[in-house]
C-alpha angles and dihedrals in degrees: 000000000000113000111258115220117194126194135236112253115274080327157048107253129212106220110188117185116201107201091184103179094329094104106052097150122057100233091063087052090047089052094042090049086052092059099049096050088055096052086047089051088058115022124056092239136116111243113205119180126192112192129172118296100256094045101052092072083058116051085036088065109116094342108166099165125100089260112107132199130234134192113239098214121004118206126234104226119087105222132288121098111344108113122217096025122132104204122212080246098060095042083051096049092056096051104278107152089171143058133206113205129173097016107192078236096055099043082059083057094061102277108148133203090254093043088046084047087058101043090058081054087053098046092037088056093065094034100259103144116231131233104190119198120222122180149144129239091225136017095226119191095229086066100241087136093079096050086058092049094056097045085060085054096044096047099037095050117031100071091059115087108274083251094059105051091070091069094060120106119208131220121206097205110166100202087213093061101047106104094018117121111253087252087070108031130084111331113217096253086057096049084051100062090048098049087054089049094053090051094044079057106040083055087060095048096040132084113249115324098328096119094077087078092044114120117238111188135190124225112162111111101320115184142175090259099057099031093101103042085046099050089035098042113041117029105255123154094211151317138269104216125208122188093343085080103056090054096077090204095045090045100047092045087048090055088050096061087066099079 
């Protein structure tokens, strides 16, 4: 029987896992990257997986497949004495093409705007491209969220040359919706409006019109059951997957959804 090769709906979509510490053993990332080979042979999607740091070198190794790797941190610094550092450098020299900064996970660890800002110059430098997370804490009704949100924009990017800050991805990531079932979290009308927030802000903060081509990308519980609503309702370019990722039925059938 012929293979058969489906298409993301009205768009190719940027599907980023973040495995954060799920994946702690090889054979579960061997089995994890499997499964991710197969769906990008068959779906017109990018497949992005960031798996723990030891284990990247590993499974990129040879990859010749369309699925790419991404680090999940990069460090600031740039080498020398600092232990425990993975540089942007040493991400890029075992086959990372991608670079997670601001994760809402590390900012709770003490990353800062100005910190996050740094680490897309790090990753940028040896040509990782960076997806960088915004997102608030809570969706107030009075709309400070979105002054928050820009705030995350303004500090992270502007600092970066004008030509630079078109090859950042970024990762709408509400902290309040992360861990929610798909039956609570951000309903479709509400990414929306921040996807077209982000874009009304990225405008601001990029030279000419070349916001337009700039990746916005969606990470907030998102399951199998609200996939399709979310990537054919709101605009978004993408998503950035938790633990979803890490569960191959429940990925597979989550990347299927987007057809």
């Amino acid at each position: 029987m012929p293979s058969i090769r489906v298409t993301c709906y009205h768009k190719h979509m940027l599907i980023v896992a973040n495995w954060k510490a799920y994946v702690e053993d090889l054979p579960k990332a061997k089995r994890l990257l499997a499964v991710s080979k197969d769906l990008a042979g068959k779906v017109a999607c990018t497949i992005v997986l960031a798996p723990p740091a030891p284990l990247l070198g590993a499974l990129a190794a040879g990859n010749r497949s369309a699925v790419a790797f991404a680090a999940q941190d990069v460090s600031v610094t740039t080498g020398g004495a600092a232990t425990g550092e993975i540089t942007a450098q040493a991400y890029a020299s075992v086959g990372a093409s991608y670079a997670i900064a601001g994760h809402s996970e590390r900012r709770a660890a003490g990353d800062t705007d100005t910190l996050v800002s740094e680490k897309l110059a790090r990753a940028l430098a040896h040509d990782l491209t960076p997806i960088l997370c915004v997102g608030e804490r809570e969706h107030d009704d009075g709309g400070r969220y979105l002054s928050f949100v820009r705030e995350e924009l303004t500090v992270a990017l502007t600092s970066l040359p004008p030509k630079h800050r078109t090859k950042v991805i970024v990762a709408y990531e509400p902290i309040w919706a992360i861990g929610k079932t798909s039956a609570s979290a951000m309903k479709p009308i509400d990414l929306t409006e921040m996807v077209l927030y982000i874009r009304k802000v990225l405008a601001e903060l990029l030279p000419g019109k070349s916001s337009k081509h700039s990746l916005v990308l969606y990470g907030g519980s998102v399951e199998p059951e609200n996939a399709h609503d979310l990537a054919t309702r709101t605009g978004v370019d993408g998503f950035l997957i938790g633990h979803a990722s890490v569960d191959s039925h429940m990925f597979a059938s989550l990347v299927k959804q987007l057809v």
